[in-house]
N, C-alpha and C positions, 0 to 999 in steps of 0.2 A: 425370051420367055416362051415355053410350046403351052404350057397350060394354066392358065390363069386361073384361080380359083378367086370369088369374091368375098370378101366377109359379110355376113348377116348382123342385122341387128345386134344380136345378145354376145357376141361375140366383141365386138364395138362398146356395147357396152359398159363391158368389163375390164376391156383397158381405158374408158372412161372413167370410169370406178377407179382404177389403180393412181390413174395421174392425177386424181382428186386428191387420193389418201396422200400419193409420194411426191407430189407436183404444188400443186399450187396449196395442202392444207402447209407444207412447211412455208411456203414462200407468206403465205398471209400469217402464220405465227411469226416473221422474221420483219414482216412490214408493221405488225403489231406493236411487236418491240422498239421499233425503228423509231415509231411514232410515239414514242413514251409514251405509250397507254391514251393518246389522242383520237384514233382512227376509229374506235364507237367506244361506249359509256360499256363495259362489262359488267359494271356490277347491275343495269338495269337489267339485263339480258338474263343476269342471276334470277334479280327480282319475278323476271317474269316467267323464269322455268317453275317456280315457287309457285305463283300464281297459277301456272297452267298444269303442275303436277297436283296441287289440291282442290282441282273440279273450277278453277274460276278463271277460265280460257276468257271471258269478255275483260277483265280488269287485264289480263296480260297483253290482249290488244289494244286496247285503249294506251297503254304506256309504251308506246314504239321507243325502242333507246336512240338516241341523237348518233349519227355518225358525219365524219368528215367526208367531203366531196373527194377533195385532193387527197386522202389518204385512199380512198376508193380507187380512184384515178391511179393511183402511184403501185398498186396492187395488181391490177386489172394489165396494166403497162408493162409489168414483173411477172407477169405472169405469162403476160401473149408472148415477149421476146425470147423466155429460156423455151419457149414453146417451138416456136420456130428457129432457135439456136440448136433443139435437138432434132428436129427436121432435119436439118443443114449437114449435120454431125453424124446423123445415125439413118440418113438417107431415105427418109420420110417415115420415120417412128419416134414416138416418144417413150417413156421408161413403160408404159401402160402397154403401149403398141409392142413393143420390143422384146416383151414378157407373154405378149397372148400369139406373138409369131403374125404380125398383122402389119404394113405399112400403107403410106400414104403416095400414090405413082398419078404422076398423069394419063385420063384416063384415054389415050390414044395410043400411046406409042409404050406406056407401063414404063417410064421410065421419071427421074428421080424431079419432084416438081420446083419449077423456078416461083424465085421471089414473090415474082407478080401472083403465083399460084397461091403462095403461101400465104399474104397480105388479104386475095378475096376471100381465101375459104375462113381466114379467121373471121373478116368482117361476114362473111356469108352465117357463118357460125351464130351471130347475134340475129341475122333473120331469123332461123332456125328455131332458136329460143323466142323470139316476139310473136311467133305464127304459134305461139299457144304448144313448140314442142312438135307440131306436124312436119316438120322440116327434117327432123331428126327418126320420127315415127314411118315417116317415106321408107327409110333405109330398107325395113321388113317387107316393103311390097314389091319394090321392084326390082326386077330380074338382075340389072346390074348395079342392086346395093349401094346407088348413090341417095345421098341427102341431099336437099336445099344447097347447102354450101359445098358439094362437090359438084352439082352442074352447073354451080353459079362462077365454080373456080374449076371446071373440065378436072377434077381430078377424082379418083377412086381409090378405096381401103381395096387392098387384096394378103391375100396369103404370101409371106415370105417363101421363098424356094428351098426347097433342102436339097 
């Protein structure tokens, strides 16, 4: 590769956004199902869009719907491995990445990242999210566009080649 370009934030973002909509919103309507309507209470969730669309957001809090640990678990699981099966397949993008011209490369050599890479940055990924989102917010500052969980996993989002 002679010229590396990095992705920015909002760029990230948006195949963020995509693998929401086309990734994991199917994967958790199919775990939903799986679960015969077990994995949270929907109809409290009703309740409480009801509650919080006619001004009484404190009655909607108060009634948290009950969800399952193991259906959580079995989601989250379903969700990280077609993650890293489309790494694998499509050479560090997923359908989000793939779409905005954006991949996932080791951040030394820009080349296709191993397991071991795959495995941190996901777990890196949940620092990312526990640090209140700074981990992710990094991206926009510095120069080489890494987050938390890409210099926790040496890897970096860049621009596909044309």
């Amino acid at each position: 590769m002679k010229n590396i370009k990095y992705a920015g934030f909002w760029i990230r973002f948006l195949a963020s956004f995509l693998d929401t909509l086309f990734l994991a919103l199917p994967v958790a309507v199919f775990i939903y199902f799986l679960s015969d309507g077990n994995w949270f209470d929907f109809s409290q969730y009703q309740q409480n869009m009801q509650y919080a669309m006619s001004g009484n957001a404190e009655k909607a809090l108060v009634n948290i719907p009950k969800t399952s640990a193991m259906w959580e678990i079995i989601n989250l699981l379903t969700v990280v491995l077609i993650t890293i099966l489309f790494w694998r397949k499509w050479k560090g993008a997923t359908p989000g990445k793939k779409f905005v011209g954006i991949k996932i490369v080791d951040a030394k050599t820009f080349l296709e990242v191993d397991n071991q890479q795959a495995f941190t940055r996901i777990i890196g990924m949940f620092a990312s999210i526990f640090s209140l989102g700074i981990g992710f917010i990094m991206v926009a500052f510095r120069q080489d566009k890494c987050g938390l969980h890409d210099l926790l996993a040496s890897t970096a989002v860049i621009y596909e080649e044309k």
